[in-house]
C-alpha positions as CSV (number, residue, x, y, z in Angstrom):
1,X,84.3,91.5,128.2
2,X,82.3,88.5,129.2
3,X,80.7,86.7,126.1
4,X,78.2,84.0,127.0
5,X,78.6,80.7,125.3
6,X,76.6,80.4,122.0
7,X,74.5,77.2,121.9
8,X,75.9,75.1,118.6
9,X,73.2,72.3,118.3
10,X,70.1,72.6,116.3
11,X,72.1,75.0,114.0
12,X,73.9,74.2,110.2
13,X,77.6,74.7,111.3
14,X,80.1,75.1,109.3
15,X,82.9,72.3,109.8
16,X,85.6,74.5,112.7
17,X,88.6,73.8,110.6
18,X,87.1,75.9,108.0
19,X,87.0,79.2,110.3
20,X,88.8,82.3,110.3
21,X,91.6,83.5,112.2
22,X,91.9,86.5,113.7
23,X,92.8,89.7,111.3
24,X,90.2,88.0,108.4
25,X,87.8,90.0,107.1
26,X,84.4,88.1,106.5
27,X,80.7,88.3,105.2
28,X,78.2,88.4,108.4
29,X,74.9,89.0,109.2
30,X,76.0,91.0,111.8
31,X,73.3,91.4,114.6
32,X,71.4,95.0,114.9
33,X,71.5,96.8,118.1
34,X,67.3,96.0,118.0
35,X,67.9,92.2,118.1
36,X,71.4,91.2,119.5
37,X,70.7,87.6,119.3
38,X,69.5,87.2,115.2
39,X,71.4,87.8,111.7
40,X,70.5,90.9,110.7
41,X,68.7,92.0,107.3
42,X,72.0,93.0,105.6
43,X,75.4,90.9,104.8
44,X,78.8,93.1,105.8
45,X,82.1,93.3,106.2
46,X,83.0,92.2,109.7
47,X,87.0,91.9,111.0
48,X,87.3,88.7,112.8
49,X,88.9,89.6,116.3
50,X,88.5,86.2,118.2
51,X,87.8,82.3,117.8
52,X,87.0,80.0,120.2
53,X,86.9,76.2,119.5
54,X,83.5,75.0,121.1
55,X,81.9,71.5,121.6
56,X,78.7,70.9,122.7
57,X,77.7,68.5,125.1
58,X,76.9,65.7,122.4
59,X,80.3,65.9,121.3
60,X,79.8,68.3,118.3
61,X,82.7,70.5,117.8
62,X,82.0,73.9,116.3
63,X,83.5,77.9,116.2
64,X,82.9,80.8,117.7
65,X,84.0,83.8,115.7
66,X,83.7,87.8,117.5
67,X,83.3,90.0,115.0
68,X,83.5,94.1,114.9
69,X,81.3,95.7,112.8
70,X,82.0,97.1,109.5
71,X,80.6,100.2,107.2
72,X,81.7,102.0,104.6
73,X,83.8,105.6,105.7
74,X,81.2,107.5,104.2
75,X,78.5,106.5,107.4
76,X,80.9,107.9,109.9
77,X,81.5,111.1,111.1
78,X,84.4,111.3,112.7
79,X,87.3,108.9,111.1
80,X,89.5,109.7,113.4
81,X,87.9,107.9,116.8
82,X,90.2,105.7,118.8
83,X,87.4,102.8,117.9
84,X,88.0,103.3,113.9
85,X,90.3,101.1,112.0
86,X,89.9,102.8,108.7
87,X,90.3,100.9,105.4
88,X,91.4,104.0,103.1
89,X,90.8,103.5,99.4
90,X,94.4,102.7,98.9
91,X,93.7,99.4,100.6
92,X,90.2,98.2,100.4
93,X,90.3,95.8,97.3
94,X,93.1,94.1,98.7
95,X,90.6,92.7,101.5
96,X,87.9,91.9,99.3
97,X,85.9,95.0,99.8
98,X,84.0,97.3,97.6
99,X,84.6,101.1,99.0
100,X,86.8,102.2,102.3
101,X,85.6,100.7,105.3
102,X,85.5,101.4,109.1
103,X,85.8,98.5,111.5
104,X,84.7,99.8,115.2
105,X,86.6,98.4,117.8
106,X,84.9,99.2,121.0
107,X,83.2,96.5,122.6
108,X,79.4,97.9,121.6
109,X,79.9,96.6,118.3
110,X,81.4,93.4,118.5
111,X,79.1,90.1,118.7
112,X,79.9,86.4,118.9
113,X,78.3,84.0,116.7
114,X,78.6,80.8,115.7
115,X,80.0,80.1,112.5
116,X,77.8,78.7,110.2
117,X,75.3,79.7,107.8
118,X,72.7,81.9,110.1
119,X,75.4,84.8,110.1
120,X,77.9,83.9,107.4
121,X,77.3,84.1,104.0
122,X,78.9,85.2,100.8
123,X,78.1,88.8,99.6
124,X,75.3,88.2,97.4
125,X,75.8,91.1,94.6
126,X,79.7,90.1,94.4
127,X,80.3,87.0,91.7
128,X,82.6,83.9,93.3
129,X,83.5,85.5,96.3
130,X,84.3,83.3,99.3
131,X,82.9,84.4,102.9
132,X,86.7,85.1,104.0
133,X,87.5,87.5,101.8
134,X,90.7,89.2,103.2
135,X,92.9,89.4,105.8
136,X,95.0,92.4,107.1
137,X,98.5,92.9,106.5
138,X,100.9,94.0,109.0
139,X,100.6,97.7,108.4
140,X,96.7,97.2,109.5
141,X,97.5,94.4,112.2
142,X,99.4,97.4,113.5
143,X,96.6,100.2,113.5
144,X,94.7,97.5,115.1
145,X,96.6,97.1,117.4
146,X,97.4,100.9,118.1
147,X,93.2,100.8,117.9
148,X,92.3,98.7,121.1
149,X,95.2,100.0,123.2
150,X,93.8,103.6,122.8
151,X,90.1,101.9,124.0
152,X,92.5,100.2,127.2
153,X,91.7,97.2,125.8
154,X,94.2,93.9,125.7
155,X,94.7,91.9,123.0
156,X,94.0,88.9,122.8
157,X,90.2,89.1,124.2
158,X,91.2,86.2,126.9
């Protein structure tokens, strides 16, 4: 997958020691397929799969997270798709979330942004939460894992 580089400056950036890792689950504006390049309307559950320490010509170091798209198991059809990493509703509250979840793993719905406040925010209906809000455990590293080799994909995206 080649991801072009995200221009940090003239954007509020969050300071790069505070980014994710990979395996967090975050709040994102995560792009619609409409407008790949702008937050979307709505702030969801992403899974952080890659971050890249940028700086900017100036000097200015900042992150670049890759994200996969999250949304709730009741949107999609078929569970069971070698791109879904279901979140059942034995697990969800541990990462922070409100109802199972579906993070698709194919490359279609993953975007890189830069991390600061035009795509991360806290979730605004949920009090005190933080923009990471989870990370997943070894059993769900696993199905990850299990995830992207099915798609012939290598981990990490380098």
């Amino acid at each position: 997958m080649v991801i072009p580089p995200l221009p940090g400056g003239g954007l509020k950036l969050y300071d790069p020691k505070t980014a994710p890792v990979v395996f967090d689950v975050v709040w994102c504006k995560f792009p619609v397929r409409e407008n790949p390049d702008e937050p979307g309307p709505w702030v969801r559950a992403v899974l952080v799969v890659d971050v890249e320490l940028m700086e900017d010509v100036d000097g200015t170091e900042w992150a670049a997270v890759t994200a996969a798209y999250g949304t709730g198991a009741d949107n999609v059809v078929n569970l069971n798709e070698p791109r879904n990493l279901l979140i059942p509703r034995s697990e969800y509250r541990a990462l922070g979330l409100h109802k199972p979840t579906v993070f698709q793993l194919d490359v279609s719905n993953q975007r890189r942004m830069p991390w600061g406040e035009k795509y991360f925010v806290t979730q605004g209906y949920v009090k005190n939460q933080n923009i990471i809000c989870g990370s997943l455990n070894a059993g769900q590293q696993t199905k990850f894992h299990d995830c992207f080799k099915k798609l012939g994909r290598t981990f990490p995206l380098k």
